[in-house]
ZAMARGU-4260 file (C-alpha; in steps of 0.2 Angstrom, whole numbers, plus 5000, padded with zeros to 4 digits):
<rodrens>
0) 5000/5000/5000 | 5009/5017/4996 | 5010/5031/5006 | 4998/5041/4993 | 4985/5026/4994
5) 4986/5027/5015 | 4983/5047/5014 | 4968/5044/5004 | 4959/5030/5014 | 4964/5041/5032
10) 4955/5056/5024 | 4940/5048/5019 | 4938/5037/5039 | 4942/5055/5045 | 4928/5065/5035
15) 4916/5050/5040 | 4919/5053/5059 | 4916/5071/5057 | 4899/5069/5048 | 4898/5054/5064
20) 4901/5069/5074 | 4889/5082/5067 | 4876/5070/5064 | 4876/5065/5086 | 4877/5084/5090
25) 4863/5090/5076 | 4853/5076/5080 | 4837/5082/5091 | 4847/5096/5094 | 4831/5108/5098
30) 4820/5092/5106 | 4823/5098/5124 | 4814/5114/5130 | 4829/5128/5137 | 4835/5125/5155
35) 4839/5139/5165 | 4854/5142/5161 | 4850/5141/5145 | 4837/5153/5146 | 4852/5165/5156
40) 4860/5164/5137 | 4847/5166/5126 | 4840/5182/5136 | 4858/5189/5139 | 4863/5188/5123
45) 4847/5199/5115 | 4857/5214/5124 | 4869/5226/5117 | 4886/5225/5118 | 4889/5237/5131
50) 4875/5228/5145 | 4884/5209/5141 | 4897/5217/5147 | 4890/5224/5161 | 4878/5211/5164
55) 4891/5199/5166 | 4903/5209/5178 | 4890/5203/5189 | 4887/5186/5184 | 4896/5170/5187
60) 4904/5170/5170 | 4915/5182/5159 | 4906/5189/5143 | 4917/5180/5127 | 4902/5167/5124
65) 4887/5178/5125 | 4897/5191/5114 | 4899/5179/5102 | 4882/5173/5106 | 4874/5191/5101
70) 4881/5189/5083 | 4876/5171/5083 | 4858/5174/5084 | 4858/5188/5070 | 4863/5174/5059
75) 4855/5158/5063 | 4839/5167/5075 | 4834/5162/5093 | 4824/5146/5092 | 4832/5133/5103
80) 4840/5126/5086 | 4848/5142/5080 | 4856/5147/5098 | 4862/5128/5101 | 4868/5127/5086
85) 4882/5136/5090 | 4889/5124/5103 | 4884/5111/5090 | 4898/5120/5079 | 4909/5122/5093
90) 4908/5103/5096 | 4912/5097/5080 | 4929/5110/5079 | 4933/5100/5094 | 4933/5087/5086
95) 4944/5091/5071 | 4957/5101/5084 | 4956/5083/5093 | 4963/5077/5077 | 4977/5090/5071
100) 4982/5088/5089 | 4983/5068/5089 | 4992/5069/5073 | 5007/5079/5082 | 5009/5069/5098
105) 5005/5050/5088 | 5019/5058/5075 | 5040/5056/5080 | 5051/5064/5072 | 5062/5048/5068
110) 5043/5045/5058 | 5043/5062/5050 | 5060/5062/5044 | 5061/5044/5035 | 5040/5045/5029
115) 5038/5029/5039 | 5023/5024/5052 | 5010/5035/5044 | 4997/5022/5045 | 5002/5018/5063
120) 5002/5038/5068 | 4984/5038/5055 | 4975/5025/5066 | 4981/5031/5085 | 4975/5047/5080
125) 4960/5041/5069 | 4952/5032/5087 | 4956/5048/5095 | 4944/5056/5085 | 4931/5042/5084
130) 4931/5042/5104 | 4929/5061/5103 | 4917/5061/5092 | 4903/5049/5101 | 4908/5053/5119
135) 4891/5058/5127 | 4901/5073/5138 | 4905/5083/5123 | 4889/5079/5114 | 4879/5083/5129
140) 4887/5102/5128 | 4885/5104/5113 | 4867/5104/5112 | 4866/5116/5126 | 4868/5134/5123
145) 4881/5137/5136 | 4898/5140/5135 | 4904/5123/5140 | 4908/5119/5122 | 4917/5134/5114
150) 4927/5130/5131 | 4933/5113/5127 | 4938/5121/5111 | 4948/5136/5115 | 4957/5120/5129
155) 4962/5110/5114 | 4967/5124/5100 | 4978/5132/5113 | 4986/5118/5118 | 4988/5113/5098
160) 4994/5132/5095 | 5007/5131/5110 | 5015/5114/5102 | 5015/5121/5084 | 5023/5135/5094
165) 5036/5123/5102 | 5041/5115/5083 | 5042/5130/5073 | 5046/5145/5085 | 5037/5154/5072
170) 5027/5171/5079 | 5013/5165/5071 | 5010/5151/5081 | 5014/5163/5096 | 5001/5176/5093
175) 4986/5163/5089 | 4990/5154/5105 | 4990/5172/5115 | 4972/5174/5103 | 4965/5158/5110
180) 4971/5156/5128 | 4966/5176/5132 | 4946/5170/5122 | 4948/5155/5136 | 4950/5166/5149
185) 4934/5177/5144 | 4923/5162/5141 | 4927/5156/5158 | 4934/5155/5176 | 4941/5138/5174
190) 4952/5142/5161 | 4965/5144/5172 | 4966/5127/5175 | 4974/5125/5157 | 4989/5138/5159
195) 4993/5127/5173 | 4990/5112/5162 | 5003/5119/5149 | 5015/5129/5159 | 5018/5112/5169
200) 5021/5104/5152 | 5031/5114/5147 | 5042/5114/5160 | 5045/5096/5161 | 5049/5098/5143
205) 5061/5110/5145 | 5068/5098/5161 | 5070/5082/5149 | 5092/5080/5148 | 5089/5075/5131
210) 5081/5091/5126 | 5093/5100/5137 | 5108/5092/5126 | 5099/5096/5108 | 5098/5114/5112
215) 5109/5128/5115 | 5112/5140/5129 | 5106/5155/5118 | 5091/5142/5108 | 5085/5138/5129
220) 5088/5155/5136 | 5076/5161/5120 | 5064/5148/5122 | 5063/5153/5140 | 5060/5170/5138
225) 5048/5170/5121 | 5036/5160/5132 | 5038/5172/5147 | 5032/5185/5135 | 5018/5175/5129
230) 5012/5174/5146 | 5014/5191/5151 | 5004/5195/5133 | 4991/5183/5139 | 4990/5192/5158
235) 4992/5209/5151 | 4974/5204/5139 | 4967/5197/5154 | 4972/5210/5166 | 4956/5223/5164
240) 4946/5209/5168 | 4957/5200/5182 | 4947/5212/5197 | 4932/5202/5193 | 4939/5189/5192
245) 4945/5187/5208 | 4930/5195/5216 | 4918/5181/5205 | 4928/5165/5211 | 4931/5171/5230
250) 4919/5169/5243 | 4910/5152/5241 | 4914/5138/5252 | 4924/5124/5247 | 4916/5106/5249
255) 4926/5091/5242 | 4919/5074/5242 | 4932/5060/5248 | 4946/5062/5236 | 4946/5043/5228
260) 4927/5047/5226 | 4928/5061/5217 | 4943/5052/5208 | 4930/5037/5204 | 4914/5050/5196
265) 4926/5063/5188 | 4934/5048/5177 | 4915/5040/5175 | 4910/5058/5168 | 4923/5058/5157
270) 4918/5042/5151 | 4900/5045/5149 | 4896/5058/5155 | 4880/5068/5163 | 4867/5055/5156
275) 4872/5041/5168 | 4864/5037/5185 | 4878/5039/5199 | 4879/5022/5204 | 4881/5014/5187
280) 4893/5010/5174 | 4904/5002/5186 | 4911/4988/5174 | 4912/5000/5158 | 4922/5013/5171
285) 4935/5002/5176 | 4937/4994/5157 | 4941/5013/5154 | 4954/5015/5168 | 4963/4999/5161
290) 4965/5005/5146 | 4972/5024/5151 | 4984/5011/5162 | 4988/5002/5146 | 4992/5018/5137
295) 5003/5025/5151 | 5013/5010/5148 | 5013/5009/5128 | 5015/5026/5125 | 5025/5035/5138
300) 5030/5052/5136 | 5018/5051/5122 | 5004/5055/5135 | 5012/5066/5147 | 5002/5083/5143
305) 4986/5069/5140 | 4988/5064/5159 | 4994/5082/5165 | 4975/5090/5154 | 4966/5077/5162
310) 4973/5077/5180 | 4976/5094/5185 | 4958/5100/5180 | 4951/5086/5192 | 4965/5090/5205
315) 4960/5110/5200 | 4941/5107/5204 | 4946/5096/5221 | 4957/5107/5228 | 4946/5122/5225
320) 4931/5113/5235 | 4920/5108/5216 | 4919/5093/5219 | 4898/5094/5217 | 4892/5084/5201
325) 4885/5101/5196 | 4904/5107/5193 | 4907/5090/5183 | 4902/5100/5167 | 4920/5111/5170
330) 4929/5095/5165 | 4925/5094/5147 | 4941/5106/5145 | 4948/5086/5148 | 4939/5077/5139
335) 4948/5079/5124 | 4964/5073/5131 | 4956/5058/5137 | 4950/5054/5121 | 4969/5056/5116
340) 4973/5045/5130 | 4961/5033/5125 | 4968/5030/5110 | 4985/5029/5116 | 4983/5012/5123
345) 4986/5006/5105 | 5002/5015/5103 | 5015/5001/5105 | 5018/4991/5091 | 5024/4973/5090
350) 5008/4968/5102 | 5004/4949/5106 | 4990/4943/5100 | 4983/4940/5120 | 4985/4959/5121
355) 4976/4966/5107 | 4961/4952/5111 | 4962/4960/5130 | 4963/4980/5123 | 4950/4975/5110
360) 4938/4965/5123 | 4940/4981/5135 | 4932/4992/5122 | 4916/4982/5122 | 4911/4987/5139
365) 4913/5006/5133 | 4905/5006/5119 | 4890/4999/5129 | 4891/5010/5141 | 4892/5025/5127
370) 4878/5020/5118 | 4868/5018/5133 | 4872/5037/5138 | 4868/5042/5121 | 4852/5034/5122
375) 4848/5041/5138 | 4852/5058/5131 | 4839/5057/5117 | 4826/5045/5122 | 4824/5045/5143
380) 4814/5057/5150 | 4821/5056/5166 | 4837/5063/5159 | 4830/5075/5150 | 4830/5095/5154
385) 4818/5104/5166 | 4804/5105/5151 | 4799/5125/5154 | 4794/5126/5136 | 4783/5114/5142
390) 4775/5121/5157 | 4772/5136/5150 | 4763/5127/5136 | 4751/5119/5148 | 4748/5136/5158
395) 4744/5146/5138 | 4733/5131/5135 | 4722/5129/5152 | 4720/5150/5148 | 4713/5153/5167
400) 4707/5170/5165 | 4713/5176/5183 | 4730/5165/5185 | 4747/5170/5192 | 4765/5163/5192
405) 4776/5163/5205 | 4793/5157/5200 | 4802/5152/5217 | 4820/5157/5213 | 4820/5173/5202
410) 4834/5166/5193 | 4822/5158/5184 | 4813/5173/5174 | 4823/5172/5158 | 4821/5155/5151
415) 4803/5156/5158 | 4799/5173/5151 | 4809/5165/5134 | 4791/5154/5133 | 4780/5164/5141
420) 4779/5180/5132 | 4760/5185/5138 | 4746/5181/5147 | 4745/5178/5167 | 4758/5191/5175
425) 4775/5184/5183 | 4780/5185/5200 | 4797/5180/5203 | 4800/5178/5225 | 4808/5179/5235
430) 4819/5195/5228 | 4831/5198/5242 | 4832/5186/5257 | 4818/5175/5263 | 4811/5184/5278
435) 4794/5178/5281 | 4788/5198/5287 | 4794/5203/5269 | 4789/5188/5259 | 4770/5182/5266
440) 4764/5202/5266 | 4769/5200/5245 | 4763/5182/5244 | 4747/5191/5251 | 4745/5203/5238
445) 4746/5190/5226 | 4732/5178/5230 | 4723/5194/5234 | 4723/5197/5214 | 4723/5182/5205
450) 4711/5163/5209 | 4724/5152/5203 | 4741/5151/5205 | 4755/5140/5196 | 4771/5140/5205
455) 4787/5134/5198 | 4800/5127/5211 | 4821/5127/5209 | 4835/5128/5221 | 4825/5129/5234
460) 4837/5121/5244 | 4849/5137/5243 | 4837/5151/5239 | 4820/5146/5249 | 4830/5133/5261
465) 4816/5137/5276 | 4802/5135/5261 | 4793/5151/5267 | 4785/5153/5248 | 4778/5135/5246
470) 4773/5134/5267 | 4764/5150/5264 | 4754/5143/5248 | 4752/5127/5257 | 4743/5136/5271
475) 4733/5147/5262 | 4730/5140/5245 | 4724/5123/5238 | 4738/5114/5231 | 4731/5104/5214
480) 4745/5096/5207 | 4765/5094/5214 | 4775/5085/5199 | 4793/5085/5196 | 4797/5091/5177
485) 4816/5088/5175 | 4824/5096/5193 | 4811/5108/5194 | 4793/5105/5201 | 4776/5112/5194
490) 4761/5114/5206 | 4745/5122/5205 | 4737/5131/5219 | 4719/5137/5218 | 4715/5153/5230
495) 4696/5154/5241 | 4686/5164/5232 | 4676/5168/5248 | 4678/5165/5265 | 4669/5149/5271
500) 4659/5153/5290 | 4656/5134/5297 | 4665/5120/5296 | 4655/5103/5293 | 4658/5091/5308
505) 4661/5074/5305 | 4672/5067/5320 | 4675/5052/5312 | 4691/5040/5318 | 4705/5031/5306
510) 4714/5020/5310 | 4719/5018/5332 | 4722/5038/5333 | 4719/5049/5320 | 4702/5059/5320
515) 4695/5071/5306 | 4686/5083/5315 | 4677/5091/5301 | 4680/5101/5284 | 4676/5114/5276
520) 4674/5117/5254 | 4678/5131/5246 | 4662/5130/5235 | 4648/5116/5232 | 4647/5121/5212
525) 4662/5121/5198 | 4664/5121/5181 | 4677/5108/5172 | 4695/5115/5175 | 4692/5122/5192
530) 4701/5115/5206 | 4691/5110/5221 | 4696/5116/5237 | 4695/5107/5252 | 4701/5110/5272
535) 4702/5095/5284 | 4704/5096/5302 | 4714/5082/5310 | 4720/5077/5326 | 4730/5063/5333
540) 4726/5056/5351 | 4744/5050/5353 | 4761/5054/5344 | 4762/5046/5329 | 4778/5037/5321
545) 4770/5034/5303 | 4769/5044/5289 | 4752/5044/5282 | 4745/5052/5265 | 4729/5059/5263
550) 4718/5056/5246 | 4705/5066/5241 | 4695/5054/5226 | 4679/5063/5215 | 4667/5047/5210
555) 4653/5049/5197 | 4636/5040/5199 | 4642/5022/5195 | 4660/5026/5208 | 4672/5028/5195
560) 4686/5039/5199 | 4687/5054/5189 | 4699/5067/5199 | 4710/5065/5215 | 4723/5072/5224
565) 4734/5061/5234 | 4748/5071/5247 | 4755/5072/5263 | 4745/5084/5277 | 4747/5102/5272
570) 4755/5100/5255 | 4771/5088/5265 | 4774/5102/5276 | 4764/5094/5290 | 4768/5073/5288
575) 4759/5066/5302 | 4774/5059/5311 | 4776/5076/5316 | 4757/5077/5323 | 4758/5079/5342
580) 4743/5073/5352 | 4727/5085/5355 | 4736/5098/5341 | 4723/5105/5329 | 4729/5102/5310
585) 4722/5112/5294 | 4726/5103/5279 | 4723/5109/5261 | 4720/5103/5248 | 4713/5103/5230
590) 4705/5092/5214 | 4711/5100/5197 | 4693/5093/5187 | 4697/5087/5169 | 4693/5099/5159
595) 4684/5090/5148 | 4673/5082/5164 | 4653/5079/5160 | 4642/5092/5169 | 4630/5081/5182
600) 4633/5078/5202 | 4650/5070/5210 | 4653/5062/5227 | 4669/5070/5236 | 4676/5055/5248
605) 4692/5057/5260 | 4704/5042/5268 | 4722/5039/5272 | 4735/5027/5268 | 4753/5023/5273
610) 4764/5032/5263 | 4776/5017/5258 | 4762/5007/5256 | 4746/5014/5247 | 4738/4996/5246
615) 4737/4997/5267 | 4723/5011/5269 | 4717/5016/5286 | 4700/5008/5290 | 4685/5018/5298
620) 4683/5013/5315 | 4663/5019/5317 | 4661/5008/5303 | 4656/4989/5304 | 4657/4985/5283
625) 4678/4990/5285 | 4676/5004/5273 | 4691/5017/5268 | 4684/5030/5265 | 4673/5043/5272
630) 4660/5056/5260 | 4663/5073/5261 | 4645/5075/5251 | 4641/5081/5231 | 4650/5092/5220
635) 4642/5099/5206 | 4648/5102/5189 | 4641/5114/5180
</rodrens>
């Protein structure tokens, strides 16, 4: 086979892995509805130059990406497809740097000089590509319209320009490095982690004795002080930014996991990224940390800035207290060096045939455990993004003419304001800290205004952590519906629309202890699509251990269910495990009706079961037939 022949064939398996590429990062590229931070982008990047720039002083990130983001959308629009295309692009450059970079670390110089081993430099570098093409990290980000994948770029192209830099010592190379690493910087505060990445290499390379004895004192002492310069170039770019910098990544406390479990999930992420459960993948992860153990041993210095680009990140995020899976995303600066790592487990030649059969058995477990990621990406719902496209959809379409949405975290306005652009007015709470005197009186005027309220829970663990929004609704409001969409939950409250005078008595026993004392309805008559308010008041005659839910079930006139609502006591904030003897309990609740629900009379009946059980319903104790459930009377339907 010639040289000319070999050429030809690598070119063609290389344009087929790109079009592999672009085909998993376009494919159902605008199937999932924005996320928040998604919705961050798309609404930042409508401002003009000038407020990105301010806006992002204040953010979390630098301004590079949404820049680049603002003349993005004047080209392609801002439908999910068009802004997510970008990263799509991003992804696929990735891809081809992973390449041109594979091609100069697979390639000696004993090779070069002679025109020998291109098909062995061809194929190390040709899996390279193939792995980075189909790992679900990189495919994941870049089908998100975050910075995340121009990141992994800017990671490999300065690292490619630095060893072009390094052959050549031409000041081309010098300036386009100074160009990408200063654009890694403003894309983001983890870029940092790749100077060390690079300026470690480079010192080692500069340490070897046998590239000590092929220089000269003047070609070392040049070399030295040219990349001293590019570094100060490189701070001196930087340096109008580096205040907020150092104000943006100070100030948040550190928390590491256990450093060989952090060691364990950063090499799985790598792998396979963020559509995995956490406790899966254990055979495919440790097929892939065999064969980073075989290339360490077959390709030797060959894979020394690999292993430096893929350890100090992870080492970066541990020692800086990131060690959250929410952080995992920063390490797709290494996945591209992995790849490279990957692939250098075939480096060695002269293998026995024992030790391409283990190498090539390894790999089955990875691709398995690929394609399942992938699947999971395009198919599982459970993996999919918070769906707020989707939630605003179903609030446009039940068109309540008196709704209002509270959105508990604020940060959530722009990728909710992204779908809804009109209709029920949008209140995003709490705004500063969550005092309940500050908070209830606005919650008040809310519910005041509006019969029905859809509230849209996120992070409520760090910006409602004492739950003063949902406790108030829960209080005061009828919660409908409580459903998790993605990480973010969607429930429907229903306000009085009069004040109810005399509750009905019932005094009525479930179970040994707990007693319903009575109830109240917000009204007797609804129309299809209301939600039916109902209060219960409990009591327990001795502390109870259990956990009990309470269901609510609307039967027609042959007992077929037709609407219900199943929850702990006072939307969960009251579980009866917490009831204490003789305390009074007021527990809302509400029945969204179908909206497409006949008109004609409906029986309201109440009962309780164990929470890890539903089959074990508490029994009535006045009543000799063992029945479940008590009537609270008819609803009408108009």
């Amino acid at each position: 086979m010639t040289k000319h022949t070999n050429s030809g064939w690598i070119l063609a398996v290389f344009i087929t892995l790109l079009l592999l590429a672009a085909g998993l990062r376009f494919y159902k590229l605008d199937s999932q509805s924005f996320w928040n931070d998604e919705g961050n982008s798309a609404r930042l990047s409508e401002r003009s130059i000038e407020l990105i720039i301010a806006g992002t002083a204040s953010d979390i990130h630098p301004p590079l990406y949404y820049l680049m983001l603002r003349g993005w959308r004047e080209l392609l629009g801002e439908h999910e497809f068009g802004l997510r295309s970008f990263s799509a692009f991003a992804g696929i450059l990735v891809v081809a740097a992973t390449a041109k970079l594979g091609k100069i670390l697979f390639t000696t110089k004993s090779q070069k000089r002679n025109g020998e081993g291109v098909l062995p430099w061809a194929l190390l570098s040709l899996a390279a590509v193939f792995w980075t093409a189909v790992n679900p990290a990189l495919i994941y980000y870049s089908q998100e319209t975050r910075m995340y994948s121009l990141l992994a770029l800017l990671a490999v192209l300065s690292t490619l320009f630095m060893f072009l830099w390094l052959r050549s010592r031409r000041w081309l190379w010098a300036v386009v490095y100074v160009v990408t690493a200063v654009a890694g910087l403003y894309t983001h505060y983890f870029f940092p982690a790749i100077l060390i990445v690079q300026n470690l290499y480079l010192l080692i390379w500069l340490g070897q004795g046998r590239r000590l004895r092929s220089l000269t004192p003047q070609m070392l002492r040049k070399t030295i002080l040219t990349w001293i310069g590019i570094m100060a170039a490189v701070f001196l770019l930087y340096l109008p930014w580096l205040p907020i910098f150092l104000r943006q990544v100070g100030g948040r406390p550190a928390m590491r996991s256990p450093l060989p479990i952090f060691l364990w999930d950063s090499l799985r992420w790598l792998a396979f990224g963020e559509t995995i459960s956490v406790d899966t993948f254990v055979w495919p992860t440790l097929a892939v940390l065999v064969l980073l153990l075989m290339g360490l041993l077959t390709a030797g210095r060959v894979t020394l800035i690999m292993l430096l680009a893929t350890a100090v990140p992870i080492l970066f995020m541990y020692f800086s207290g990131t060690t959250q899976p929410a952080f995992f995303k920063f390490l797709v600066t290494a996945v591209p060096f992995y790849c490279l790592w990957l692939a250098a487990a075939w480096a060695k030649p002269g293998w026995r045939k024992w030790q391409t059969g283990v190498a090539l058995l390894l790999v089955v477990p990875l691709l398995l455990g690929t394609g399942q990621s992938l699947y999971n990406l395009y198919f599982r719902s459970d993996f999919a993004r918070a769906d707020y496209r989707g939630m605003a959809a179903r609030i446009a379409a039940d068109n309540h003419p008196n709704a209002g949405i509270i959105l508990d975290a604020p940060n959530q306005w722009e990728v909710f304001t992204y779908y809804h652009q009109a209709g029920a007015p949008v209140y995003p709470l709490p705004l500063g800290q969550p005092v309940p005197a500050i908070v209830e009186p606005e919650l008040a005027e809310i519910a005041a205004d509006h019969d029905r309220i859809y509230a849209i829970f996120w992070g409520a663990e760090q910006r409602d952590p004492e739950r003063v929004v949902e406790g108030w609704l829960d209080a005061n409001a009828f919660k409908a519906t409580d459903e998790w969409v993605g990480d973010v939950r969607f429930v429907v409250y229903a306000l009085p629309h009069a004040v109810v005078e005399m509750a009905t008595a019932v005094s009525t026993q479930f179970g040994d202890h707990i007693i319903l004392n009575g109830f109240t309805l917000a009204a007797d008559s609804y129309s299809a699509g209301d939600i039916v308010g109902v209060t219960l008041f409990w009591e327990t005659a001795v502390a109870l251990d259990q956990r009990y839910k309470v269901f609510l079930h609307l039967l027609d006139a042959n007992g077929n269910l037709v609407a219900q609502s199943d929850s702990e006591p006072s939307g969960g904030s009251q579980p009866t495990s917490a009831w204490q003897p003789a305390q009074s309990i007021n527990d809302n609740h509400g029945i969204l009706l179908p909206a497409d629900l006949p008109p004609g009379d409906y029986q309201l009946v109440v009962g309780l079961y164990d929470i890890a059980d539903p089959d074990n319903r508490l029994p009535i104790q006045s009543l000799d037939n063992g029945s479940h459930t008590l009537s609270l009377g008819i609803i009408t339907v108009r």
